[in-house]
C-alpha positions, 0 to 999 in steps of 0.5 A: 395584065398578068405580073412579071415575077422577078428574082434576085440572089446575092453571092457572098464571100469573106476576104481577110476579115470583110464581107463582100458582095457580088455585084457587077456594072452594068454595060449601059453607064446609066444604069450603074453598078447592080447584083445579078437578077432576072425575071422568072420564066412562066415554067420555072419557080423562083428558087430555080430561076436564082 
């Protein structure tokens, strides 16, 4: 079984005087909040998949 390459990236920003972090909920309740993320396709590296 080949692996399955996954990729993940987290988008920042400064309000006021806060970090804050992009994250999303996701549409299933069961799997709570989450960052953006996805698997990689055979053809792309990581950095492109981001």
């Amino acid at each position: 079984m080949s692996p399955i390459n996954k990729t993940y990236g987290y988008v920042t920003r400064v309000k006021g005087r806060k970090r804050q972090v992009l994250v999303f909920r996701h549409p299933i309740s069961e799997a709570g909040i989450q960052i953006p993320k996805g698997t990689v396709n055979p053809e792309e590296n990581t950095q492109d998949a981001v």
